[in-house]
N, C-alpha and C positions, 0 to 999 in steps of 0.2 A: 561629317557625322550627322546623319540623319537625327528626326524626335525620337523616334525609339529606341537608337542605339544610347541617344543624352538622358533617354529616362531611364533606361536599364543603369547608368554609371550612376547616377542622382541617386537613384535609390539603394545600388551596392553599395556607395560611399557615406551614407545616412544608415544604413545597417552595419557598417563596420565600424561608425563612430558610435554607435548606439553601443555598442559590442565591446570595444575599451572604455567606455564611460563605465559601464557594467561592472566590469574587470576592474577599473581603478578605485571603484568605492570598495568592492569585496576585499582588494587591495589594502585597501586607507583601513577598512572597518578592523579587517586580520589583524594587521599590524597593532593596531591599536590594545586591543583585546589580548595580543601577545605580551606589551607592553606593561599592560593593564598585570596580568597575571606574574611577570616576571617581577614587577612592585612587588605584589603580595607574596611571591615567596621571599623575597628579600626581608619583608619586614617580620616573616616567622611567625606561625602560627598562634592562632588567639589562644594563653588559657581558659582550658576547660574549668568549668563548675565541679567541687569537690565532691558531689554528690552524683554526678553526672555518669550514665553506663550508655556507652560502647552500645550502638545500634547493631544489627545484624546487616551484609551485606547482602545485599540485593542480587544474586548472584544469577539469577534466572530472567532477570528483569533485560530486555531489548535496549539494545545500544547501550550495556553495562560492560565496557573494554576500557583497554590502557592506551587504543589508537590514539594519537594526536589527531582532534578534530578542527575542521576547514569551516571556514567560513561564520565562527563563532560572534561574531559582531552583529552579524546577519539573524543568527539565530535567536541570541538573545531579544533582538525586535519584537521579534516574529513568535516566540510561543508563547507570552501571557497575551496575545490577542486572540480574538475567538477562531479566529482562520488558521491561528498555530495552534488551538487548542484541539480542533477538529485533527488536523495533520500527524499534530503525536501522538494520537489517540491510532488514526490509522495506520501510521505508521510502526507502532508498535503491536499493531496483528497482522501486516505482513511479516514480521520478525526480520527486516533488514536491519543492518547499521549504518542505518543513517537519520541524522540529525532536520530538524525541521528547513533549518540556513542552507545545510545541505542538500536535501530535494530541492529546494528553493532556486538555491544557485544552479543546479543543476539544468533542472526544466527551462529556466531561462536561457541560458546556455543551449540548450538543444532549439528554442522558440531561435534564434537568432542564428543559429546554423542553418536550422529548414525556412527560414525567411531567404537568407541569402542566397542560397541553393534553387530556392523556387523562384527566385526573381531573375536568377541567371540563366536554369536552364530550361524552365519555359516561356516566362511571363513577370513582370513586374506586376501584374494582377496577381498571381499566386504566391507570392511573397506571402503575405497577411493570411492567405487559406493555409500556407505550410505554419505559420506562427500558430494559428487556431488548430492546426492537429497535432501539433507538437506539445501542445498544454492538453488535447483532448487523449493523447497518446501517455502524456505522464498521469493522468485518471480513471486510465483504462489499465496502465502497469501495475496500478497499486491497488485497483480490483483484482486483478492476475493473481497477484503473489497473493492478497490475503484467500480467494477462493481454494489459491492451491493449500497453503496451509491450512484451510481448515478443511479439504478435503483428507489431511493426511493428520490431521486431529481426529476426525469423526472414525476414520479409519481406527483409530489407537484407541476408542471410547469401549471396547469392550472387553480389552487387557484392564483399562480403569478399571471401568466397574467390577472385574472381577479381585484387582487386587484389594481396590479399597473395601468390599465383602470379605474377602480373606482377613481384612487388617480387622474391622470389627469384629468377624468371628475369633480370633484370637483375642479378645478383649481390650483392644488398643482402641482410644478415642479419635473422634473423625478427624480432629486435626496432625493428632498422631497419624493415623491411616494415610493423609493428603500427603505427609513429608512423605514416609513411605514412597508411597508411588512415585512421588518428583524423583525418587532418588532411582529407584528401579526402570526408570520410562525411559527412552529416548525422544529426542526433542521431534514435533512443537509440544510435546504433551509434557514431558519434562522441565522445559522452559516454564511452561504454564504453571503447572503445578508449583514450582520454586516460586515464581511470582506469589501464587495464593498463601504460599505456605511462610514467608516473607513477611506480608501483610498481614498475615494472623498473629506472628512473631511478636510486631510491632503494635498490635491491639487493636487493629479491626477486628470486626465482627465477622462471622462466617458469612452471614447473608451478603455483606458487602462485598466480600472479595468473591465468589462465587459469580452474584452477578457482574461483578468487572470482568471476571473472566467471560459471562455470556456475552459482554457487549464487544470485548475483541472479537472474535469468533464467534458468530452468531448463528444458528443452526438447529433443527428442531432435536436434535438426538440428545444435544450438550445441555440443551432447554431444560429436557424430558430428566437427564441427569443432574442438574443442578435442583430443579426443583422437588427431584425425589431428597437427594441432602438437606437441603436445608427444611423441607416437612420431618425427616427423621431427626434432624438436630434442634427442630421445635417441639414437637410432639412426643416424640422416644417411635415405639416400635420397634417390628419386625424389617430391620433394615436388612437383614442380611437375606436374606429370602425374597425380598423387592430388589437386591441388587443384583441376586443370579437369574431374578427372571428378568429383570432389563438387560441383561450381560446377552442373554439367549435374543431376545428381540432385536440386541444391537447388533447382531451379527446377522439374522435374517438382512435386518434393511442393510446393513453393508454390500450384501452380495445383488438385493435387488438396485442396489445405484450403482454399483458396478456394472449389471447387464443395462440398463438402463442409458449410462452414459455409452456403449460401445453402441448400442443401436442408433444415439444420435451424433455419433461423433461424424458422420456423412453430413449433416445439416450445417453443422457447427463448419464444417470445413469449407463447405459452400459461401456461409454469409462472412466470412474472410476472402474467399476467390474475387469476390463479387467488389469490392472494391480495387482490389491489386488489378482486375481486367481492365476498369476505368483508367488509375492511373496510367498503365502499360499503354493502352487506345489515345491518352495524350501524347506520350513521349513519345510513338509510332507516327503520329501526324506531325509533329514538330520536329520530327527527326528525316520524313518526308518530304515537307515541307519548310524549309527554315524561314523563323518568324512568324508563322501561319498564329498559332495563339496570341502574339503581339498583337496582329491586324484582327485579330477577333476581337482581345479585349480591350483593343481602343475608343469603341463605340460604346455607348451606353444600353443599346439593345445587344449587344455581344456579351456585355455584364451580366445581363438579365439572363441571358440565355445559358449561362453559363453556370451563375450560381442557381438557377433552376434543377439543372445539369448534377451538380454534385448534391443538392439538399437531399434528389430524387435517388442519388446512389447512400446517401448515411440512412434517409429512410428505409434501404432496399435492405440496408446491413441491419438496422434496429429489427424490422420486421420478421425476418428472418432467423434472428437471435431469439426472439419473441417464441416461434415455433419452435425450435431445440431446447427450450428450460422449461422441462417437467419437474413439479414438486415433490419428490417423496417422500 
């Protein structure tokens, strides 16, 4: 067994213990947390306060289900810190169900897949680059879903406005109006709306819940609509006449980011090509070749040249990304 063939084994058997080490604490943590929760049903719910009413259920609110959740040890850690605080936040404007432990566990999991995978079938150098796209890859997924969703809220922003104008001109108050719509929408707007309408229930304020909803979904349209509400829920006004003229505006810019996105949707496909060519022009030489990226990257000038090599393909993608995102 040659050095290469002993550092390739070293390092798949340090990534596969790495991988059950992983496994056995999300393991230990579950367990525990099962454990932990089947005490508490045992010992029977705490009396209530005699005084005490029945919240309203959150029924629009992300990752509001009856699934048994994974990896709840994990999570608990992980969301009163500021790095889980960010995560729930984000995670509940892409509108997945999934728990903060759970992306967690997840990305890790896939970092330790594409290590293994990269150290076998090209390089024990590219182990650690497949771990760095693999967490680059779970922050580009959770860009993905939130843009699509709020692509397909912005879209739903002029049925809003026009029902919540509808609901004031019948003489129904904006909170009244907001349930309304939750209830008439389909989702994300629906979801959304039940979240606001939830939080009003519970005695927030308009302003507050309005902008939590701007900061899931953030977007000049939703901006342009939360801040005409809550000036008519300050001031009073002619809300209903500001809502049909926003309603007409919103449907112009709908239709101009519709053409808009079909003219760059060639760019867009491009600064995705442009990395899949890279990786494909390895695998073609190492498949050519067998070992060829081994004896490259056993040199310290083969490193350089290499990580030069892909900074100059994520710049090529950045770049490129850069020219396809027009603001409208």
């Amino acid at each position: 067994m040659d050095r290469t063939q002993l550092t390739q084994l070293t390092v798949a058997l340090a990534a596969l213990a790495l991988i059950a080490a992983i496994a056995g604490l999300l393991l230990y943590a579950s367990g525990r947390a099962q454990r932990r929760a089947l005490l508490e049903r045992l010992a029977g719910p705490e009396p209530a306060p005699a005084d005490a009413r029945p919240l309203p259920a959150l029924t629009g609110a992300p990752g509001a289900t009856s699934r048994p959740r994974r990896f709840t040890g994990l999570d608990r850690r992980l969301r009163d810190t500021r790095l889980g605080r960010r995560l729930r936040l984000r995670l509940s404007a892409t509108g997945l169900d999934l728990t903060v432990g759970e992306y967690v566990a997840y990305v890790l999991g896939a970092v330790a897949a594409l290590w293994v995978i990269g150290s076998f079938v090209l390089a024990p150098f590219f182990g650690p680059v497949c771990g760095l796209v693999a967490l680059w890859g779970g922050h580009l997924f959770l860009n993905w879903q939130r843009a699509r969703r709020t692509e397909r809220f912005i879209g739903q922003l002029p049925e809003l406005a026009r029902l919540i104008a509808n609901g004031t001109a019948a003489g129904l108050a904006m909170r009244t109006a907001l349930s309304m719509a939750a209830e008439e929408m389909d989702d994300p707007a629906g979801s959304e709306l039940a979240i606001v309408a939830n939080q009003l229930a519970v005695g927030r304020s308009l302003e507050e819940a309005l902008d939590e909803l701007g900061q899931r979904l953030p977007s000049r349209e939703l901006n342009v609509l939360v801040t005409t509400l809550i000036l008519a829920n300050r001031a009073g006004g002619t809300i209903v006449s500001s809502l049909r003229n926003l309603t007409e505006t919103l449907e112009e810019r709908k239709e101009t980011r519709r053409e808009v996105r079909t003219m760059l949707a060639e760019i867009n496909a491009t600064a995705v090509t442009i990395p899949l060519l890279g990786v494909g022009a390895l695998l073609l030489i190492n498949a050519a070749q067998p070992g060829a990226l081994g004896r490259v990257t056993d040199s310290p000038g083969g490193q350089i040249a290499m990580i030069v090599a892909l900074a100059m393909y994520v710049v090529g993608f950045i770049v490129v990304r850069r020219f396809g995102r027009i603001d409208v």
